[in-house]
C-alpha positions, 0 to 999 in steps of 0.5 A: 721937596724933590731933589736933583740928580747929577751925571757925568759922563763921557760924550764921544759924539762931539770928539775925545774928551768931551764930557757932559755934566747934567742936572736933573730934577722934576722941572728939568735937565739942565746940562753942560758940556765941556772939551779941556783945551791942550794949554787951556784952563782945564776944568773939572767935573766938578768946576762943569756941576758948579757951572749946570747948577748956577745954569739950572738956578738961574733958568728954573729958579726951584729948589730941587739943587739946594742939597748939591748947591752946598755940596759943590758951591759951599754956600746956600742955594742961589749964593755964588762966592765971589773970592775963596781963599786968604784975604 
């Protein structure tokens, strides 16, 4: 089984504080990008990587993510929680 990779970095290209969060595995790169509003939701890094994971997931349907699925979405591959938190 391959596995993903993911790189985040800054994208200056389309304005301060832009960034692109991408995942890349040997089917392919599946990549997000994000600019935080002032007084907007703010998102995070990892909030974007859960994001391009779901992305490539749906559009690739490979297992190459499974090792950073859990590690970011803390469930198995293809598995999206719907409530964290107390019940």
């Amino acid at each position: 089984m391959s596995t993903a990779t993911v790189t985040v970095r800054p994208f200056p290209a389309l304005g301060p504080g832009v960034r692109r969060v991408e995942v890349d595995c040997r089917h392919a790169v599946t990549g997000v990008t994000y600019a935080n509003a002032p007084g907007g939701v703010q998102l995070t890094d990892a909030d974007a990587t859960r994001v391009a994971l779901a992305r490539h997931y749906h559009e690739e349907r490979c297992t190459c993510t499974a090792k950073l699925w859990r590690k970011f979405w803390e469930t198995e591959p293809g598995e999206l929680p719907l409530v964290r938190g107390r019940p």
